[in-house]
C-alpha positions in Angstrom: -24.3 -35.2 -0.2 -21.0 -35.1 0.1 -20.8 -31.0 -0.8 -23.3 -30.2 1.5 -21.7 -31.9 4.1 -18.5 -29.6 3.5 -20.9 -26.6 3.3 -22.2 -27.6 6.5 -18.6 -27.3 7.9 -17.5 -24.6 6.4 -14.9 -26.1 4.7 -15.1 -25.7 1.5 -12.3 -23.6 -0.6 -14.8 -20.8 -1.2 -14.9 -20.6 2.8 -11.7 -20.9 3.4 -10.6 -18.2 0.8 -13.0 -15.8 1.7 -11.5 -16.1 5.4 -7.8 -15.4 3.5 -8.7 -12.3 1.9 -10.2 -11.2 5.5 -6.9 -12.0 7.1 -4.6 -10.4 3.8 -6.7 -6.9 4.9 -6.2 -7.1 8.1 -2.3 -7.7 7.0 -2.0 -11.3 8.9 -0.5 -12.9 6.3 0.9 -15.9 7.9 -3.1 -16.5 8.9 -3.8 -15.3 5.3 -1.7 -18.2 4.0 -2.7 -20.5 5.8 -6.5 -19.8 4.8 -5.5 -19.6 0.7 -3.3 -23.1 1.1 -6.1 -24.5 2.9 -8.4 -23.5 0.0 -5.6 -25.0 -2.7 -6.2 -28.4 -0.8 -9.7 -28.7 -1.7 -9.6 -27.0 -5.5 -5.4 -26.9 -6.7 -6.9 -24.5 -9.4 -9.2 -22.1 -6.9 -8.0 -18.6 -8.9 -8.9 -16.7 -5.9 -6.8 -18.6 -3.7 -4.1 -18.3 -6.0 -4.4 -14.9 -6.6 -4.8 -14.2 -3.0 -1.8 -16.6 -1.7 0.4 -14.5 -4.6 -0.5 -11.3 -3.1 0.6 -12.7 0.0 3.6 -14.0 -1.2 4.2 -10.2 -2.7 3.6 -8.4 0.2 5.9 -10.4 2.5 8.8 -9.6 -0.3 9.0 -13.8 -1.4 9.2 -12.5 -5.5 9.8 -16.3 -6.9 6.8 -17.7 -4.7 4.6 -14.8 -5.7 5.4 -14.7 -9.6 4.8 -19.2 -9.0 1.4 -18.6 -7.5 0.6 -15.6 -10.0 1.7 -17.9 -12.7 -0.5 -21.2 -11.7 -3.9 -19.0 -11.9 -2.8 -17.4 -15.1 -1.8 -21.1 -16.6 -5.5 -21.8 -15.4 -7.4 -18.8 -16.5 -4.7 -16.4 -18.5 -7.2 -13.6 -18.6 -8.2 -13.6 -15.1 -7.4 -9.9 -14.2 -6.1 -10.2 -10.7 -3.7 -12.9 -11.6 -2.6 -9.8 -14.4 -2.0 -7.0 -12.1 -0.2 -9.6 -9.6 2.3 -10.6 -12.2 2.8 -6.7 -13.2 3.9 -6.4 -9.4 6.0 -9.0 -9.0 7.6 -7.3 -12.5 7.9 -4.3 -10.9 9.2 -5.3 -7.8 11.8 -7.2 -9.7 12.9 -3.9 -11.8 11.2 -5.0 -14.8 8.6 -2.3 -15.5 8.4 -2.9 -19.3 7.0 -7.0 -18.4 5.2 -5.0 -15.5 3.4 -2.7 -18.1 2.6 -5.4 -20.6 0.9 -7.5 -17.8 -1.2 -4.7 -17.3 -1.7 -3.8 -20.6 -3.8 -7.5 -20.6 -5.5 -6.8 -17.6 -6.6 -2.8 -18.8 -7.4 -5.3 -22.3 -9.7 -7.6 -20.5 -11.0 -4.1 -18.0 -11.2 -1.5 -19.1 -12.8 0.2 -16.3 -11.6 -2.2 -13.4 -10.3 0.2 -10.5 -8.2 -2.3 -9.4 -6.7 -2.4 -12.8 -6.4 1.7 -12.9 -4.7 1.4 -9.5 -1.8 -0.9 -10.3 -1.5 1.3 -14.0 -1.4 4.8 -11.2 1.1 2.4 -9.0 3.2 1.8 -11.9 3.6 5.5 -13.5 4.1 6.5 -9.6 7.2 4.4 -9.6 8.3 5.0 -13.3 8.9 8.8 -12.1 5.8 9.9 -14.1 4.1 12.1 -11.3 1.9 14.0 -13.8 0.3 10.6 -15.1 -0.4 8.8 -11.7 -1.7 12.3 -10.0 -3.9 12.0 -13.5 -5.4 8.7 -12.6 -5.7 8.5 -8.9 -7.5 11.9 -9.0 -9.7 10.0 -11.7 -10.0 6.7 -9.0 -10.9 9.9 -6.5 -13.8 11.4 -8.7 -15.1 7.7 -9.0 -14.9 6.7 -4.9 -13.5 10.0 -3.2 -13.7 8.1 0.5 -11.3 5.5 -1.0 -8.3 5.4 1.1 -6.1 3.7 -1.1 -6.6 6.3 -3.9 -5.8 9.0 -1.4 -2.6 7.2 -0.7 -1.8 6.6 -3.9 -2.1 10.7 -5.1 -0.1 11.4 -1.0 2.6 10.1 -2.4 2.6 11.5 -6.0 3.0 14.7 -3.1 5.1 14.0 -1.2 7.2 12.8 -4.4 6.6 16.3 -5.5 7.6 18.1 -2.2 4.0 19.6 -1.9 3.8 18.3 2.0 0.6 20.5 2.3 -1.2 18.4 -0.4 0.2 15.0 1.1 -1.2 15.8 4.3 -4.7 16.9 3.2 -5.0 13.5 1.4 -3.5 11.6 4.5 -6.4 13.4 6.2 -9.1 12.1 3.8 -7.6 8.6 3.8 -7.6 8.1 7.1 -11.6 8.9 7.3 -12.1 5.5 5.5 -12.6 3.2 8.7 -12.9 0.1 6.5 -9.5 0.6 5.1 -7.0 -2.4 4.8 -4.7 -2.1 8.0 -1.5 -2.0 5.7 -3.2 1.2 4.1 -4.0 2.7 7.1 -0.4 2.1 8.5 1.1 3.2 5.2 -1.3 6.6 5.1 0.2 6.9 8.9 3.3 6.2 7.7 3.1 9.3 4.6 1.8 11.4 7.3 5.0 11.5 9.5 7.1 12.0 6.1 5.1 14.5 5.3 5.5 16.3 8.9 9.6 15.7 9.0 9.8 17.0 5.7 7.8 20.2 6.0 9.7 20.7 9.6 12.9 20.7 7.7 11.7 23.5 5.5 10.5 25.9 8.3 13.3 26.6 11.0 14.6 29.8 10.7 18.2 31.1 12.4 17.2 34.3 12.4 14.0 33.9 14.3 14.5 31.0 16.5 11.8 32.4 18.9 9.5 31.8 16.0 9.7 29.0 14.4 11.6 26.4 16.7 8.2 25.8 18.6 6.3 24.7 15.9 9.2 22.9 14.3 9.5 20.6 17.5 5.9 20.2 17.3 5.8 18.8 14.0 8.8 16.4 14.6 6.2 15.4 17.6 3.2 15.0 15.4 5.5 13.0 13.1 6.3 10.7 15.9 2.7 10.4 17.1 2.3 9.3 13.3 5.0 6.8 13.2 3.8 5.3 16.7 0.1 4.5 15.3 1.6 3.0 11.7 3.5 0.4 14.3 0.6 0.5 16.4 -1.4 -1.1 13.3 0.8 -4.3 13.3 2.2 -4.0 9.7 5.6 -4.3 9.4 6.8 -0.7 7.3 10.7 -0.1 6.7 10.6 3.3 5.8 10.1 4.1 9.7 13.1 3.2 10.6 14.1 6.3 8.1 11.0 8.0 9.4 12.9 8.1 13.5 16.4 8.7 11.9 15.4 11.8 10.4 13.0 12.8 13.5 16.4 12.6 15.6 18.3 14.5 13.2 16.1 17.3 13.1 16.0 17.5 16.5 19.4 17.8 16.7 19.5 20.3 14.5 16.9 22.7 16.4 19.4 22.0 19.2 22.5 23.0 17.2 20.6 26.4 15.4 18.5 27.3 18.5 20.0 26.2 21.7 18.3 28.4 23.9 
């Protein structure tokens, strides 16, 4: 009687988790927390609650409370795969890509196929410096769901890494197509997009033919901060902008210095 008096309210820690992961996509994670502790009240050992409150923990940068929430659902279940790949980032974040591999290689152990898993492996070449191997197996992720935003992130940066700003913005283009994105991929595809813009502006002004290439210089600076505006505009809190408007300004000023007129 008793646990169908909680389902009646709602308030059992399947609700209540189900609610955090809503909030962690929309990038609320104080709201997401709150949800994923609430579900921890009713089942200490809920692995998606754990998993969830670690991502949270991740994302807002808190390594030690992450890698203790990542830990408690991997003492509880040490083959549960999400608990895995949220270890490998905490590993990663913390410089330690050889602990960050080995987490992963027990998640890739456990599955095989797992996209999620595939995604953190791509993440993890992608930050390792090896370009050839994450543009390998996001373009794989693509083949498999080629509306995926996060995939089309993930190969935007491999890119922009590369300095093909072309390529970054046709997969910034795709991306953004996927309406029921996660706001903190949609800000961060908004966020590759004005990158991309500054950096391919920087390539194209030309001394010697102001006349001609000034104008569509200053319009991709202006595209880039149209870009930068809607990645604030989602609510998720991205450093890189800051970087983003420093080099807008700077390019701007340089137009100014090479082509007064």
């Amino acid at each position: 009687m008793r646990l169908l008096f909680l389902l009646l309210l709602g308030c059992t820690a399947d609700h209540h988790s189900s609610r955090g992961r809503d909030a962690l996509d929309a990038h609320d994670l104080f709201a997401a927390e709150k949800h994923f502790r609430a579900a921890l009240g009713r089942d200490p050992n809920h692995l998606e609650a754990l998993s969830g409150l670690g991502w949270v923990y991740l994302l807002a940068e808190q390594h030690d409370a992450a890698s203790a929430a990542f830990g408690h659902c991997l003492s509880v279940s040490p083959k549960e795969v999400e608990c895995l790949r949220g270890s490998a980032g905490v590993a990663s974040a913390q410089g330690n890509p050889a602990q960050a591999k080995a987490q992963l290689n027990k998640a890739v152990a456990q599955a095989p196929l797992d996209a999620r898993v595939q995604s953190s492996m791509a993440l993890l070449e992608l930050s390792s410096g090896d370009l050839e191997a994450a543009a390998s197996r996001y373009r794989a992720l693509i083949d498999r769901e080629p509306g995926r935003a996060e995939y089309r992130l993930g190969l935007a940066e491999v890119y922009l890494r590369s300095k093909d700003y072309a390529g970054a913005l046709k997969q910034v283009e795709v991306g953004l197509e996927d309406k029921s994105a996660p706001s903190r991929s949609r800000a961060m595809l908004l966020q590759g997009q004005a990158r991309a813009l500054v950096a391919s502006a920087s390539r194209h002004l030309d001394p010697d033919d102001c006349e001609g290439s000034s104008e569509a210089v200053l319009a991709w600076l202006s595209a880039a901060e149209t870009a930068a505006s809607a990645a604030r505009a989602t609510g998720v809190g991205l450093p890189d902008l800051v970087e983003v408007d420093r080099r807008v300004r700077r390019q701007r000023a340089r137009v100014g210095e090479v082509c007064p007129n």
